[in-house]
C-alpha positions as CSV (number, residue, x, y, z in Angstrom):
1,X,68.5,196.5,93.6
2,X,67.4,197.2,97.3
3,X,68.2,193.0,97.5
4,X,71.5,193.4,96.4
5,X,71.8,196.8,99.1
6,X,70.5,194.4,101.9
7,X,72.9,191.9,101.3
8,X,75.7,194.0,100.9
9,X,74.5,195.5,104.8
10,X,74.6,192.6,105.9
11,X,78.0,191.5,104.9
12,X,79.4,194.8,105.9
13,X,77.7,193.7,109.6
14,X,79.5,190.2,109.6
15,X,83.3,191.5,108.2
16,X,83.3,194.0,111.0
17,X,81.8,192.0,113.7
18,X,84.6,189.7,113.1
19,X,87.1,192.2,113.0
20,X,86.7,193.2,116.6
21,X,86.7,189.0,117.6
22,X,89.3,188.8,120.4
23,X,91.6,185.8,120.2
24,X,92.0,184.3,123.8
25,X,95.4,183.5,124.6
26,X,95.0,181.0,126.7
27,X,98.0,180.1,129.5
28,X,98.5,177.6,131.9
29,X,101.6,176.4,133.6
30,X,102.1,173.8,136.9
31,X,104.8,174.1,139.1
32,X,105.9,171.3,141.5
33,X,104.8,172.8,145.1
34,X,108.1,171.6,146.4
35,X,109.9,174.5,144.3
36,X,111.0,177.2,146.7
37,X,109.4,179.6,144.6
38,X,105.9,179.0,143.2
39,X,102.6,181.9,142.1
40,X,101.1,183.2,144.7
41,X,97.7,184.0,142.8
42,X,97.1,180.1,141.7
43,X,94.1,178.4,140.3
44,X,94.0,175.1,142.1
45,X,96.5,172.4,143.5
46,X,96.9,168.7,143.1
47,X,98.9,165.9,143.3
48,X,100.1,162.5,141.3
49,X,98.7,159.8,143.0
50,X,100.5,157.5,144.8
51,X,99.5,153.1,145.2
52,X,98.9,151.6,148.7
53,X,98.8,147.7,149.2
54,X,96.2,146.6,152.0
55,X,96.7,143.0,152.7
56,X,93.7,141.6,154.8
57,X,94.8,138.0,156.8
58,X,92.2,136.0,157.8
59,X,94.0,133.1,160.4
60,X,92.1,130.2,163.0
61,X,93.8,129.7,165.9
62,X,93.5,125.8,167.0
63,X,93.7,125.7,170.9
64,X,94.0,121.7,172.0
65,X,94.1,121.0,175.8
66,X,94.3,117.2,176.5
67,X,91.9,115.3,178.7
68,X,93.0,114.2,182.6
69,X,92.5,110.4,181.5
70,X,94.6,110.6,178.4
71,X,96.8,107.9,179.2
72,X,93.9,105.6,179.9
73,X,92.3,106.6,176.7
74,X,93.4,102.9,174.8
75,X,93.1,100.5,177.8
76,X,89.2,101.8,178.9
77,X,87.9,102.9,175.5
78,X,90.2,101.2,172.6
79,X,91.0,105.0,171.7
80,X,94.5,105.4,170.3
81,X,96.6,109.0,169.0
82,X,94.9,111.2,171.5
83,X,96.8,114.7,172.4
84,X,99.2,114.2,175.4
85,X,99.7,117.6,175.5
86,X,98.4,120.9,175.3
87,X,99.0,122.8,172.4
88,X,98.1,125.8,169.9
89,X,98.2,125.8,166.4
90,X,97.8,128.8,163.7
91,X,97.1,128.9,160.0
92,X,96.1,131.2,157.6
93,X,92.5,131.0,155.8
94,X,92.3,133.5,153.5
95,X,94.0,136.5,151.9
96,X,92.7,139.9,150.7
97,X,94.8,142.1,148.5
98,X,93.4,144.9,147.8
99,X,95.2,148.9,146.7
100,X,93.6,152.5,147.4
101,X,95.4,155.6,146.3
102,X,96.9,158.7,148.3
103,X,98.8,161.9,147.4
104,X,102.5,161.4,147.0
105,X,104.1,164.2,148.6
106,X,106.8,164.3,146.1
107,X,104.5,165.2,143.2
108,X,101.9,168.2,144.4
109,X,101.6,170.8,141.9
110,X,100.3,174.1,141.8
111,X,98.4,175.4,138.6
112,X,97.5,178.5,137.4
113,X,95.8,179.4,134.7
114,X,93.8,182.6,132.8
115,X,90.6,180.7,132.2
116,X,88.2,179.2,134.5
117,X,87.0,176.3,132.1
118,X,89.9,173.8,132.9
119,X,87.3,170.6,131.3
120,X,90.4,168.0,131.0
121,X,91.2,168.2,134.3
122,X,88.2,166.6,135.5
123,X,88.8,163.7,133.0
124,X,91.9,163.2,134.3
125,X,90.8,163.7,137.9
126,X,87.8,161.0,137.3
127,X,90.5,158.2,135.8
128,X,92.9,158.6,138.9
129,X,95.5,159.9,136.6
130,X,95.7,162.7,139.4
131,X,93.7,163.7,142.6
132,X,92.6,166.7,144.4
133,X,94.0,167.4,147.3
134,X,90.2,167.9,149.4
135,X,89.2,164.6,148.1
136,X,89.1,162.2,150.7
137,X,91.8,159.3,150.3
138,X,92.4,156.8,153.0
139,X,90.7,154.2,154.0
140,X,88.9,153.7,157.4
141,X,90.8,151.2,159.5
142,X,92.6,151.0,162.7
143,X,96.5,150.4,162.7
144,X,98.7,148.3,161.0
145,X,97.6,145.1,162.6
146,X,95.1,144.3,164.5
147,X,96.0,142.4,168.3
148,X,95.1,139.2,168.6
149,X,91.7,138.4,170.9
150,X,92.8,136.6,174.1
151,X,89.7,134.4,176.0
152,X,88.9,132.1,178.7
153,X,89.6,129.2,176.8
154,X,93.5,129.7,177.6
155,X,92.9,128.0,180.8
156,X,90.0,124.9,180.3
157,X,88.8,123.4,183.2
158,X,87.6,119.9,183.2
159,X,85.1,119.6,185.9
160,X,82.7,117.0,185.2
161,X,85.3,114.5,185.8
162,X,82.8,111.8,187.8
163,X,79.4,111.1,189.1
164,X,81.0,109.9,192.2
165,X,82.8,111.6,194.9
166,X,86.6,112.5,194.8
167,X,87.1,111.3,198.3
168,X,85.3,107.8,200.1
169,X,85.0,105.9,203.5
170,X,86.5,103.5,203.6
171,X,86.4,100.5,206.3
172,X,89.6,98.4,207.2
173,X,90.4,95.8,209.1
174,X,93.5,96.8,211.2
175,X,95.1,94.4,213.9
176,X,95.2,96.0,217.6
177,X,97.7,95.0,220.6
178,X,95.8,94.5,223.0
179,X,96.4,93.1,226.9
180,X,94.1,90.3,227.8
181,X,95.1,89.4,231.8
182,X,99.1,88.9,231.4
183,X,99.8,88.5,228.1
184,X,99.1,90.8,224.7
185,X,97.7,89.8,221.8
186,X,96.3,91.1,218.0
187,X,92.9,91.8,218.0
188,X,91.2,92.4,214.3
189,X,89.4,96.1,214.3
190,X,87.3,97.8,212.0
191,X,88.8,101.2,211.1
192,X,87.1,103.7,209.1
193,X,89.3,106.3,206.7
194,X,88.6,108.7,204.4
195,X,90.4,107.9,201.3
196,X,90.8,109.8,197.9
197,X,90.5,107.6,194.8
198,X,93.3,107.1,192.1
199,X,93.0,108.6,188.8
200,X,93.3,105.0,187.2
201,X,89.7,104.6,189.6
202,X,88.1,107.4,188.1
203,X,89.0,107.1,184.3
204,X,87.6,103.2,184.9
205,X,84.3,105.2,186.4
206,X,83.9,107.6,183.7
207,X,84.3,104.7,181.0
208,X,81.7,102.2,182.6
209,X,79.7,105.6,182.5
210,X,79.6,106.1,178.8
211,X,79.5,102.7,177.8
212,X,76.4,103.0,180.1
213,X,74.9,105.7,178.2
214,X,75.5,104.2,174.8
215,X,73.6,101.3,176.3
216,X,70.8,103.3,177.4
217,X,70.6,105.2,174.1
218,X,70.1,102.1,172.1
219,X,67.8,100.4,174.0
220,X,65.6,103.8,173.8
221,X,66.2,103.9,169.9
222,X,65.2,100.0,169.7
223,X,62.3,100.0,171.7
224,X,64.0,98.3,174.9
225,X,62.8,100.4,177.3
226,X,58.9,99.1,178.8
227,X,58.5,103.4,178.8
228,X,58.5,104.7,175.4
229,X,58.6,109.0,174.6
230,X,56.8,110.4,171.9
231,X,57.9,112.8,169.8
232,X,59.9,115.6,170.5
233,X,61.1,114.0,174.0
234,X,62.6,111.2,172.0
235,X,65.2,113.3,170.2
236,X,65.7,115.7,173.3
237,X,66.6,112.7,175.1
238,X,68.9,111.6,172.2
239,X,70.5,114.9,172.4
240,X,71.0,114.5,175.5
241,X,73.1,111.1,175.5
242,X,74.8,112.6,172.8
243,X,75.9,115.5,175.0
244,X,77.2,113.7,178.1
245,X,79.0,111.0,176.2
246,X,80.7,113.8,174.3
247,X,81.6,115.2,177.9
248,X,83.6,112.2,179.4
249,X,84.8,111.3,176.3
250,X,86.3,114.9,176.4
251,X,88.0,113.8,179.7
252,X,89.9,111.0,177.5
253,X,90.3,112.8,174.3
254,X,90.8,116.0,175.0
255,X,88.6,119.8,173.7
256,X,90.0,121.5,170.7
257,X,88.5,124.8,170.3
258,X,89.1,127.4,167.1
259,X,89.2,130.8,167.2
260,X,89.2,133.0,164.0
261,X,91.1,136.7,164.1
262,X,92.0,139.4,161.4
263,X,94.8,141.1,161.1
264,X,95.5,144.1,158.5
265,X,98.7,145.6,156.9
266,X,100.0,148.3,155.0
267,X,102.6,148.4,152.3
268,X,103.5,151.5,150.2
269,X,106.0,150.4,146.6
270,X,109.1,152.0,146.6
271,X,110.5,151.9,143.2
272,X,114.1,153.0,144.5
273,X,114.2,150.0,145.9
274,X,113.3,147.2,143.1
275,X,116.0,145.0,141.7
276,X,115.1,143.4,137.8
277,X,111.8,145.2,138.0
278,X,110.7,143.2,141.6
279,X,110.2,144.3,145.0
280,X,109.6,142.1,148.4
281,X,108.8,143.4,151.4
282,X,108.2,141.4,154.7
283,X,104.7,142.2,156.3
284,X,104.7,139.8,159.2
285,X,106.3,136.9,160.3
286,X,104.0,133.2,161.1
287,X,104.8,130.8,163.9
288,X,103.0,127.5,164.0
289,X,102.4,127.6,167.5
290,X,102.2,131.9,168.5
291,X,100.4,132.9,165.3
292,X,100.6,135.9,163.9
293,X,104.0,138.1,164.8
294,X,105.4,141.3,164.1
295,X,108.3,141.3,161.1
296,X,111.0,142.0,163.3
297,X,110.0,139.3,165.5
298,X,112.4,135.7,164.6
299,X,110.5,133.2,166.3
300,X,108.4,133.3,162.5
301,X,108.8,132.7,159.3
302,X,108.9,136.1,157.0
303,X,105.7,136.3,155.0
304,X,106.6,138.6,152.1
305,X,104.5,141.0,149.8
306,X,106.3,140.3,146.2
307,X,105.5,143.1,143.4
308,X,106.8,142.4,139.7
309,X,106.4,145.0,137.7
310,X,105.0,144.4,134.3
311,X,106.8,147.4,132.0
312,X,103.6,148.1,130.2
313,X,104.7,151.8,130.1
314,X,108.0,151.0,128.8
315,X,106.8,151.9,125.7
316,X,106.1,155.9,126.0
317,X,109.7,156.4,128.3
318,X,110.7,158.5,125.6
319,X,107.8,160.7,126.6
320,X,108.3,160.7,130.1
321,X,108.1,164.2,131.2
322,X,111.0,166.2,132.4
323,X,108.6,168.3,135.2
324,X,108.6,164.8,136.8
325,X,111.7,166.1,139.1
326,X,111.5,168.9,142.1
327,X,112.6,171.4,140.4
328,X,111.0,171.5,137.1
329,X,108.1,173.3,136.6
330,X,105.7,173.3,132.8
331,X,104.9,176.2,131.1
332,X,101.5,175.3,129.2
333,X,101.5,172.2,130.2
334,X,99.3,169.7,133.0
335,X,101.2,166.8,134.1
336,X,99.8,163.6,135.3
337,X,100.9,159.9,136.0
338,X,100.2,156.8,133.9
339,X,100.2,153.5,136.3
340,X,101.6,150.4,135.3
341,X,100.7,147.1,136.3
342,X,102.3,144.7,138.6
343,X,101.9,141.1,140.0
344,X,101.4,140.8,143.4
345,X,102.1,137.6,145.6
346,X,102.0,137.0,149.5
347,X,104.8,134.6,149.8
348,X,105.2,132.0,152.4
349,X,108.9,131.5,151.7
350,X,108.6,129.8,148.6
351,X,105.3,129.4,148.2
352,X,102.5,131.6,147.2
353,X,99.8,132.1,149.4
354,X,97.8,134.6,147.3
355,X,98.4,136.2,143.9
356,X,96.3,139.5,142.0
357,X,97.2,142.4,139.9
358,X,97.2,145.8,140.4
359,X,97.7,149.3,138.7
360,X,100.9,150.9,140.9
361,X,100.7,154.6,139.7
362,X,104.5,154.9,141.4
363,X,105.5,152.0,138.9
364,X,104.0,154.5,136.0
365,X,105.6,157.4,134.0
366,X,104.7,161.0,134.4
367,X,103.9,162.6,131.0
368,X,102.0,166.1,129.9
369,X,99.4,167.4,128.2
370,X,99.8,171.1,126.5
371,X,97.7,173.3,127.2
372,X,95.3,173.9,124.1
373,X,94.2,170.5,125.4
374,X,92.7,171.3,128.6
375,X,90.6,174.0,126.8
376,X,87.3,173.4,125.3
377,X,86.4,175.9,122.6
């Protein structure tokens, strides 16, 4: 009997504890900041995210500068097809297409809420389905494109043109009037004149010269020579035959050099502007000969950034999200953006240059969760 009176105590403790049980009511709403009215007493804002194309260009700029005894190049050395002319030359290496995302100022919303333990926002928050506006969002670079480097190879200088001097002495034989008792007649006389060599002179010179060293350089590599190095002073001495042949064959051939830059851009998507579900944008414009140039600039072809959107959220536009708008605001409900994919392509005209695919959360829907979802019990 007393087991049956302790039961029935403890039931009786149970029914009335869970009488006085509240049920938490739980309310959320988020209205689009942009509203002219919005809570002043709010919980936390945030904002849809928002896709940004970084295109990184990685180009070598070819600088040629013929050599002062290019036309002799054939006759003296049996070298033909060397530059005539100066010139510089540009292409493109490599391509980098990367995204990062930023707030679009269109979609910040402000939340309240009567509850503190908002756990699905975080979820959200760690997918990029929305961001906080304190989290840090842009990337650390400098401009829109980088200048390009300018050095003292613009203006090469051959200077080891000879071994010789530029100007002689030179001794003539000249004929002289002159009066021997009544009469006048031409005497031969030495005459001595400085005299500055032709360039036809020279380029002969610095030929004989490197046949002269390729001569030398065999006989050391045969065993010629009645003085033979050891070791190490062998193939420093090798090197440096090597070196001045390369030198005054510079003078005939001419000195490329190659310089390598990187330039950056910046593109945001605009849906509003694609036509059958593509955009193209022109980021810069290439010239052959002056490289990399602003896209306003016509002395380049327009290289364009090409997105296709893929439609992959096609399938949930009937629950797209009325709140998406300025002036819509959701009672019990958190909004956030679904990306959709898209091709990208950095066109050269009509040829790809480099291709990827990214998420584009401007490309996506906006769609809602109620909110007995963001609440965990």
């Amino acid at each position: 009997m007393r087991r049956i009176f302790a039961v029935l105590i403890v039931l009786t403790g149970i029914l009335a504890g869970c009488s006085g049980m509240k049920t938490i009511d739980h309310r959320t709403s988020a209205v689009n900041a942009a509203q002219d009215s919005h809570p002043e007493n709010y919980t936390l804002i945030y904002s849809l995210p928002k896709t940004t194309m970084k295109v990184t260009v990685g180009a070598t700029q070819v600088i040629t500068r013929r050599g002062p005894y290019y036309q002799f190049a054939e006759r003296y050395l049996g070298i033909s097809g060397v530059p005539a002319i100066d010139e510089t030359t540009w292409r493109i290496d490599n391509v980098k297409i990367n995204s990062y995302q930023e707030a679009d100022p269109d979609h910040y919303y402000v939340l309240t809420t009567n509850d503190r333990h908002v756990t699905n926002y975080f979820t959200l928050k760690s997918e990029g389905f929305i961001l906080p506006v304190n989290q840090k969002q842009m990337p650390e670079f400098e401009g829109h494109i980088y200048l390009r480097e300018t050095g003292d190879d613009e203006d090469i200088l051959y200077t080891d043109l000879s071994i010789h001097p530029n100007v002689v002495e030179e001794t003539r034989t000249v004929m002289r009037m002159v009066r021997q008792d009544t009469a006048f007649v031409n005497v031969p006389v030495l005459q001595r004149q400085s005299v500055t060599r032709s360039l036809d002179a020279k380029a002969a010179e610095a030929a004989d010269l490197i046949f002269e060293l390729r001569t030398n350089r065999f006989k050391l590599i045969s065993g010629d020579l009645d003085l033979f190095p050891d070791g190490r002073a062998v193939e420093a001495i090798v090197g440096e035959f090597a070196r001045l042949e390369r030198e005054y064959l510079d003078l005939f051939t001419g000195k490329v050099f190659e310089k390598t830059h990187e330039f950056t851009f910046e593109y945001t998507p605009d849906p509003g502007t694609m036509q059958r579900n593509s955009e193209s944008h022109v980021l810069f414009r290439l010239s052959n000969s002056d490289g990399i140039l602003p896209a306003d600039d016509e002395r380049g072809r327009p290289i364009a950034i090409q997105l296709e959107k893929e439609m992959k959220t096609d399938k949930i536009r009937g629950f797209e999200s009325v709140p998406a708008s300025r002036n819509s605001s959701g009672q019990n409900r958190l909004f956030y953006r679904i990306p959709d994919a898209a091709r990208v392509s950095l066109m050269d005209e009509n040829q790809a240059i480099s291709r990827t695919r990214v998420l584009v959360s401007q490309y996506g829907r906006v769609v809602s969760i109620p909110a007995n979802f963001l609440w965990e019990e």
